[in-house]
C-alpha positions in Angstrom: 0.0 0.0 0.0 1.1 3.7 -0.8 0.6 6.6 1.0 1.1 9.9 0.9 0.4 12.8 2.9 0.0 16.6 1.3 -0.3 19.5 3.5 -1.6 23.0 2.4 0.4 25.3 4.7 -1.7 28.3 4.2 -5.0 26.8 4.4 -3.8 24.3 6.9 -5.7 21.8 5.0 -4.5 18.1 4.7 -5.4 15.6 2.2 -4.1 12.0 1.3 -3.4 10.0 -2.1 -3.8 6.2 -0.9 -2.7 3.7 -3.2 -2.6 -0.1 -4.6 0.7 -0.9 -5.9 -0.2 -4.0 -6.7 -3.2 -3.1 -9.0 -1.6 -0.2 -9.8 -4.5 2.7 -9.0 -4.7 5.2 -6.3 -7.7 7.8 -4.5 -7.2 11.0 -3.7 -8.9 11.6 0.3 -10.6 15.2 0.3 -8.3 17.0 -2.6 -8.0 20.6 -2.1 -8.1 22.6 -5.9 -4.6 22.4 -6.5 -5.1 18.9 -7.8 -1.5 18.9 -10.5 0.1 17.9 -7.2 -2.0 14.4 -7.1 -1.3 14.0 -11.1 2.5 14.5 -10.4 2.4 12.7 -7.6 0.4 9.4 -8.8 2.7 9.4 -11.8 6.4 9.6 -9.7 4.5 6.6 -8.5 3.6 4.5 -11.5 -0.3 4.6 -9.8 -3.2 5.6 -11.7 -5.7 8.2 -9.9 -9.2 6.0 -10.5 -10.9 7.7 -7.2 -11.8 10.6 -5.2 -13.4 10.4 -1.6 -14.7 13.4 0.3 -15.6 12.8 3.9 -18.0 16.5 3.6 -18.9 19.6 2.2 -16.2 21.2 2.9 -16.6 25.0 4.3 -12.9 26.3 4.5 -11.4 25.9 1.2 -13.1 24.8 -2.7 -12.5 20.9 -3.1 -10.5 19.3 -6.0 -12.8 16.5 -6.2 -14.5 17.9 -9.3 -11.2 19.0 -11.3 -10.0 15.8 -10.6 -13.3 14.0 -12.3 -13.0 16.6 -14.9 -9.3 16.3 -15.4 -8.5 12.0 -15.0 -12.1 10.5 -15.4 -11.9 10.0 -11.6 -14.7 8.2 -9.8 -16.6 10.4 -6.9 -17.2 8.8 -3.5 -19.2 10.6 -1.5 -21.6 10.9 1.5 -25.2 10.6 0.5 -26.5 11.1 4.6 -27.7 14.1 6.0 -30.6 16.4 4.8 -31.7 17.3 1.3 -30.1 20.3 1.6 -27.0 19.0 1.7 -26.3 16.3 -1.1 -23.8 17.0 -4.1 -25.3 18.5 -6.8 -22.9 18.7 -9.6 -22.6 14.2 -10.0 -24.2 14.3 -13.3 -21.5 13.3 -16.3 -19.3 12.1 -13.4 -18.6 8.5 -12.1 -19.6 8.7 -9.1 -21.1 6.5 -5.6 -23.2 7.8 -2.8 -22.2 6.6 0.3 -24.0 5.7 3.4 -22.8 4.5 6.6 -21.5 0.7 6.9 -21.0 0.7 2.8 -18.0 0.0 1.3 -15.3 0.1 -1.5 -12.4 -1.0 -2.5 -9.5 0.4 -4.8 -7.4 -2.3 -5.9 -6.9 -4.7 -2.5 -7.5 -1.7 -0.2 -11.1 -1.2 1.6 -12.8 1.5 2.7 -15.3 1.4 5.5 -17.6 4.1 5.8 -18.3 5.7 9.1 -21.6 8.3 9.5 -19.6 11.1 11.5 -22.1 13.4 11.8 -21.8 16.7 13.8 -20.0 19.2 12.6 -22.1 19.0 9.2 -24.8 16.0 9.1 -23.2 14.8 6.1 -19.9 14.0 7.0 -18.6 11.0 7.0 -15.3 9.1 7.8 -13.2 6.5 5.8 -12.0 3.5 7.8 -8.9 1.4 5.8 -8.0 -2.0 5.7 -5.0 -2.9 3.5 -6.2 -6.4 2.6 -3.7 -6.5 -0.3 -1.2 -6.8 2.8 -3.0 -9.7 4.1 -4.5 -7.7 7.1 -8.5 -8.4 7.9 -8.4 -5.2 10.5 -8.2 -1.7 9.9 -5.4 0.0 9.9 -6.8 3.8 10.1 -9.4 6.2 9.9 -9.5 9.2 7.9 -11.9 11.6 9.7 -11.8 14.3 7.9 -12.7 17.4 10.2 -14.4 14.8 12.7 -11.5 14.5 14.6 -8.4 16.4 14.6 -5.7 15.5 16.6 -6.2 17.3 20.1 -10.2 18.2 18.7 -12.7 17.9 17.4 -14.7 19.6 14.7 -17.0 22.1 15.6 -20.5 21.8 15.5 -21.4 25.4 15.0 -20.3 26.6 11.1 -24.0 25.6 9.4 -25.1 28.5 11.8 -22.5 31.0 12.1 -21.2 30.9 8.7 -24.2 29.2 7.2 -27.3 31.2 8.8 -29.1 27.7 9.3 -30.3 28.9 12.8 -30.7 26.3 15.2 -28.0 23.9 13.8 -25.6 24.2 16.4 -26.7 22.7 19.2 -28.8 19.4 17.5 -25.2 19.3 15.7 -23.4 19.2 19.5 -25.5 16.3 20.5 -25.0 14.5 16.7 -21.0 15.1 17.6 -21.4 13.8 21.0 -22.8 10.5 19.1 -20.4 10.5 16.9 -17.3 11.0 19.3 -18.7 8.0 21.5 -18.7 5.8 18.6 -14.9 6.9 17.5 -14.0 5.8 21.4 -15.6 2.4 20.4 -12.6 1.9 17.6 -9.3 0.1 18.4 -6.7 2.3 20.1 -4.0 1.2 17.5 -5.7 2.8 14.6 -4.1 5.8 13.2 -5.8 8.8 12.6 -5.8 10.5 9.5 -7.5 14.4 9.8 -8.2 16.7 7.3 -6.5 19.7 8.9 -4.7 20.8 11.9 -3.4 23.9 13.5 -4.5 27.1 12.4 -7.9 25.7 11.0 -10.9 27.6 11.8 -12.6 24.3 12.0 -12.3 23.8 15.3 -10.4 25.1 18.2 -7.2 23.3 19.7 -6.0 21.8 16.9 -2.6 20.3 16.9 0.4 20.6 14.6 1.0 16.7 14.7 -0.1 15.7 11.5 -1.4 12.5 12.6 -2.5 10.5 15.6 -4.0 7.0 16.9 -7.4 6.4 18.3 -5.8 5.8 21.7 -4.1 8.5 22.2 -6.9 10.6 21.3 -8.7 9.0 23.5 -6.4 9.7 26.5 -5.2 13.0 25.6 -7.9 14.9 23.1 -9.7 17.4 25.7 -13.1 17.0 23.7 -12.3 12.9 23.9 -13.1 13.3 28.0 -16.4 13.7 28.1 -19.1 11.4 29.1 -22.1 13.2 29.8 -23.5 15.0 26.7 -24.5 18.5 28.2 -21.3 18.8 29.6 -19.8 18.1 25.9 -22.7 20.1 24.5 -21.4 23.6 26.6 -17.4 23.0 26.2 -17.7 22.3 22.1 -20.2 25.7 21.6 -17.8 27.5 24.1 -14.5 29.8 22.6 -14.8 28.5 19.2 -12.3 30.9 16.5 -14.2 33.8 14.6 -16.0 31.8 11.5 -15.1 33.0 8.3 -18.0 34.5 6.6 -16.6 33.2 3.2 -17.4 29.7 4.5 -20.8 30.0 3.7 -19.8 30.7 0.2 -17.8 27.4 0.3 -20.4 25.0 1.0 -22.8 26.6 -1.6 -19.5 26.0 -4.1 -18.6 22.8 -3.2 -22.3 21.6 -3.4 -23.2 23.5 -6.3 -19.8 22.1 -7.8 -16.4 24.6 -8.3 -15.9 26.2 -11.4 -13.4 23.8 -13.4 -10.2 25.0 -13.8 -8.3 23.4 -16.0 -4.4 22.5 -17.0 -2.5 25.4 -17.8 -4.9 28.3 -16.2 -3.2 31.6 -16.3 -4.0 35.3 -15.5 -3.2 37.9 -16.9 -1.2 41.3 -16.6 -2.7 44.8 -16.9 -1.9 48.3 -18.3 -2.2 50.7 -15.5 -4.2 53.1 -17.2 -7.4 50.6 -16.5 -6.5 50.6 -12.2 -9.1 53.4 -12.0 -11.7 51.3 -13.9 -11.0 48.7 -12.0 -11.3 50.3 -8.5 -14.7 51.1 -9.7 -15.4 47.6 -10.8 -14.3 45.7 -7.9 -11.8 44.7 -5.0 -8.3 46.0 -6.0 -6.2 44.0 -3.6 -2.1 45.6 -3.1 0.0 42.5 -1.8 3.0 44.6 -0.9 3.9 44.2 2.4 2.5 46.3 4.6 5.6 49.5 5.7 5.5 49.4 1.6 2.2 50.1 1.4 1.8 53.0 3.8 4.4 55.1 1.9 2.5 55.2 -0.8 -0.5 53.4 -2.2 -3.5 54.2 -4.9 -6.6 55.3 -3.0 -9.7 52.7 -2.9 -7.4 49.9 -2.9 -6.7 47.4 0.2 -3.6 46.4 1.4 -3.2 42.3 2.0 0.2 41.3 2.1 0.9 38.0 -0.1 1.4 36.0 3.1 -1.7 36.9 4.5 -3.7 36.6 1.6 -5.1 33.0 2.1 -6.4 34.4 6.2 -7.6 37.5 5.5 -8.7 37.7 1.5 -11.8 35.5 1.7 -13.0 38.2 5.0 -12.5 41.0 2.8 -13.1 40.6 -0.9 -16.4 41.0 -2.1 -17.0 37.5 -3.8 -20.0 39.5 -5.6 -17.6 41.6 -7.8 -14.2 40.8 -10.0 -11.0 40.8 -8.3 -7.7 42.9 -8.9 -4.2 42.5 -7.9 -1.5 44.6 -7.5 1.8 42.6 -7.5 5.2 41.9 -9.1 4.5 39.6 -12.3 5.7 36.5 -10.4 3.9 36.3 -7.9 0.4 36.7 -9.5 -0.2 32.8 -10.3 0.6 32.3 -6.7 -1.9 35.1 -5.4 -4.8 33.6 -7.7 -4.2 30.0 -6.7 -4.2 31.1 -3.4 -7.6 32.8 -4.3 -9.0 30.1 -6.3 -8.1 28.0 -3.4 -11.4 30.3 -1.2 -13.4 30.4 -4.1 -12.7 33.6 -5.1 -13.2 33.0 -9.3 -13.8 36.5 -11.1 -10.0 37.4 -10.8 -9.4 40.2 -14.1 -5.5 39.9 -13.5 -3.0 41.9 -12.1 -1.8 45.6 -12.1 2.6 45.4 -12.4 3.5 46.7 -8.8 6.5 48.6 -10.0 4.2 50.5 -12.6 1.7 51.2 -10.4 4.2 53.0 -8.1 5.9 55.1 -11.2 2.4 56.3 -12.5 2.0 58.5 -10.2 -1.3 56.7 -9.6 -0.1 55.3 -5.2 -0.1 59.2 -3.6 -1.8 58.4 -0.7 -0.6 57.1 2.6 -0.9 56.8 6.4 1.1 57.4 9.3 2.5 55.2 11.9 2.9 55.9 16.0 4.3 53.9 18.7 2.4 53.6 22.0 4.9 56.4 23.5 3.7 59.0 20.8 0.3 58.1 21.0 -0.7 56.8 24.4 -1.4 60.4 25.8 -4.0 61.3 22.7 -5.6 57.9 23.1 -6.1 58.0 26.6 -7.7 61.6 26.8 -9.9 60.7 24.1 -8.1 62.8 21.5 -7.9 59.9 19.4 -10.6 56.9 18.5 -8.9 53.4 19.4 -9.8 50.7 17.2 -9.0 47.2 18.2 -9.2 44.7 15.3 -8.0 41.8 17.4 -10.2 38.5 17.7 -12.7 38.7 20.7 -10.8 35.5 22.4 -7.7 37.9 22.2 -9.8 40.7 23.7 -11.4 39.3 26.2 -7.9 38.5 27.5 -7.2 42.3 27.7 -7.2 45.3 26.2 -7.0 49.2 26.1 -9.5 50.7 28.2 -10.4 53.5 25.7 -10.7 50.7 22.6 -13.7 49.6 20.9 -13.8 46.3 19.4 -14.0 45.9 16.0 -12.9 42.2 15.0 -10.6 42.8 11.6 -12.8 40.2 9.3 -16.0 42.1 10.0 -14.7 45.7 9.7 -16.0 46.5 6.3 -19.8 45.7 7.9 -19.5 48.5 10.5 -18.2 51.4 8.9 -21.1 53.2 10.0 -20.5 53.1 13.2 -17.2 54.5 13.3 -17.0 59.0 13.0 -15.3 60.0 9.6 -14.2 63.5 11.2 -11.9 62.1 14.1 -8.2 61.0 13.9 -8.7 56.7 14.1 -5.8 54.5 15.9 -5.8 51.1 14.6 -4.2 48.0 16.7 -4.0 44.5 16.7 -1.3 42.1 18.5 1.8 43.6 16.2 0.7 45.6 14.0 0.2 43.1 11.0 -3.9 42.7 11.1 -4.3 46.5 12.3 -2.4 47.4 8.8 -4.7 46.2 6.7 -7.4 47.6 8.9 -6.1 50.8 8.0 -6.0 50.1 4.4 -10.0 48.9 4.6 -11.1 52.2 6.3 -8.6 54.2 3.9 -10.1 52.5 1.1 -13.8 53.2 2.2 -13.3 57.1 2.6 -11.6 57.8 5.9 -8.8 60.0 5.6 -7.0 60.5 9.5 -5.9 57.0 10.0 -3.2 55.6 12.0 -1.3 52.3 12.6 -0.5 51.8 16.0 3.2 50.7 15.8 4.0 46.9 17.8 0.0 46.9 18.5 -1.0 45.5 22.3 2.2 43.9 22.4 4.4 47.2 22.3 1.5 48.7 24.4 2.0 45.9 27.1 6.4 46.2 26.7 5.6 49.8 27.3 4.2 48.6 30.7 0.5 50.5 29.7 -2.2 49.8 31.0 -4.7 46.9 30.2 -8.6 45.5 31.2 -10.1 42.6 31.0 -14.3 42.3 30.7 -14.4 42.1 34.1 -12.1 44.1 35.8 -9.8 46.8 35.4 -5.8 46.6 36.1 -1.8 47.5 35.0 0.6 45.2 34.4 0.3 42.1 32.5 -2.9 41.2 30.8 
């Protein structure tokens, strides 16, 4: 048996080609859109990719299960459980299975098991493997998709908060609870095979081990402890991360079906006399990084540095409009992949960063302060604070005189901020709060500041700090 593990650093997405040496074919577990990397990789191997298996509708990133059909004739498992409103849509033309819990398949010698895993979608299901080619007649693992991670679970709560299906969440805790108790019931010396890990959004906890066993879950996996189901149902709805809104747009994609692709795709660059037309048009995003930026930009465009552009890009672009870039030439196949990657489809090209800045075209800018040069201003109320931090992050302090204004949801409360007062933006460093700037710059308001170092500096500077409860100095 062959298997190989591919890991999507930026989306912090995992995904798994298994194959049959012996028959010569190989599956593809939960593909993310960049599928040439299962093509290359099937062929260094002498396999042939004959399958796909999804274990969900995925929310977080668009699924190469589709471009992979499309592209190698590739045969679709996936899970035919849960509601109506959540089966595939796009199976017609394609190969394809629905699955249903205790059905199986086989690729060459190798079984798969299916598991009904529902809970954090009803759908979702996860893929138990037997290598029977190897003689074995027990499983060897479990791919679980975003059931388990290792050191969590997946979170129950994503149909409503990114969704809107109100009332999901809890009904989804108690499926989870299920769902976890039957996972306990598996043999501890079966690996675990997850579909992300740390820095997911899809749950909270997750680890940076890239696999696991059911044992030591079961020993170590805080959500793993529980045995009465209320007590489950209030720690898994409890402190779970900020949910992207594009996930919503996600599972409508991957239902609906992703736009195909293709081999080859390419975007392409644009004069800079059509920038203005563009701003009109759409989002014009500037990937310099950041101190670049803020010495001199073109106003109405917003400022998310290439290695932030997978976190923050799916928060801020409207998905409802085309998308610009402004970048070196080089890097503009990596920024739309990246984009592709959140479903972000209507990208026009890009706008040659160098030209941009010779045009003439970036003459606007904004300043920069450090606590020292600020702090008095902020503290008598000269200046608005804006904290653009995540509420877990300010709930564990923050700047008295700050109003909270989570970075992702900043373009939906504009209104609520006063265009004819000086604004000081912060976050942890300084990173998140400078393309907060560039959001309120970009939407009319024209006395903006980055607060240099963010809470961090703020804290060094030994400033002041609250927490929701209670007021104090010193360390927050």
């Amino acid at each position: 048996m062959l298997l190989k593990y591919f890991y999507d650093q930026k989306l912090a997405h995992a995904s798994y080609m298994v194959g049959c040496q012996r028959a010569q074919v190989a599956i593809v577990v939960d593909p993310g859109r960049d599928v040439e990397q299962y093509v290359e990789m099937a062929d260094r191997e002498g396999v042939k990719l004959v399958a796909v298996a999804e274990t969900h509708i995925h929310a977080d990133y668009v699924s190469g299960a589709r471009e992979l059909a499309d592209r190698v004739d590739a045969k679709l498992y996936v899970s035919d459980e849960g509601p109506a409103e959540w089966k595939y849509q796009y199976l017609a033309g394609y190969k394809s299975e629905l699955l249903h819990d205790s059905d199986h398949f086989m690729i060459g010698n190798i079984r798969f098991d299916v598991m009904h895993t529902p809970g954090h979608t009803p759908e979702s299901i996860s893929f138990v493997l037997t290598d029977q080619g190897g003689g074995a007649d027990k499983p060897m693992g479990i791919f679980t998709g975003d059931f388990v991670f290792v050191g969590s679970i997946g979170r129950p709560d994503l149909l409503e908060e990114a969704a809107g299906l109100a009332g999901t969440a809890e009904p989804g805790a108690r499926d989870l609870f299920q769902s976890a108790e039957r996972f306990k019931s598996l043999p501890d010396y079966m690996q675990v095979w997850p579909a992300h890990g740390a820095g997911s959004a899809c749950g909270k906890g997750l680890g940076a081990i890239p696999s696991s066993t059911v044992g030591y879950e079961k020993l170590f996996n805080p959500a793993l402890q529980f045995t009465d189901e209320e007590e489950f149902v209030r720690y898994i709805l409890a402190d779970q991360p900020e949910a992207p809104k594009y996930f919503a747009v996600m599972k409508r994609v991957n239902k609906e079906g992703p736009a195909i692709l293709g081999a080859g795709h390419r975007h392409q660059m644009l004069e800079t006399n059509e920038l203005a037309d563009a701003i009109q048009q759409g989002t014009v995003v500037d990937l310099a990084p950041s101190p670049e930026f803020a010495r001199g930009h073109v106003p109405g465009t917003i400022n998310i540095p290439l290695g932030m552009l997978s976190a923050w890009a799916g928060w801020l672009v409207d998905y409802d409009r085309p998308t610009y870039l402004i970048c070196d030439s080089e890097h503009l196949e990596e920024a739309a992949r990246v984009l592709h990657k959140i479903g972000v489809e209507d990208i026009r090209g890009g706008f040659d960063a160098n030209d941009v800045r010779q045009s003439g075209q970036a003459d606007e800018v904004y300043a920069t302060g450090t606590p020292a040069e600020l702090a008095s201003s902020i503290e008598s109320g000269e200046m608005k604070l804006v904290d653009v931090r995540s509420i877990e992050e300010w709930n564990e302090g923050h700047i008295k005189q700050a109003e909270h204004r989570f970075l992702g949801r900043l373009p939906t409360c504009l209104d609520e901020l006063p265009r004819d007062e000086k604004i000081v933006v912060h976050c942890r460093s300084g990173a998140r709060s400078a393309i907060g700037v560039s959001v309120l710059q970009a939407a009319g308001f024209r006395n903006v500041v980055n607060l240099t170092g963010g809470y961090t500096a703020w804290k060094a500077d030994g400033r002041a700090s609250v927490k929701p409860e209670a007021e104090f100095s010193g360390k927050a």
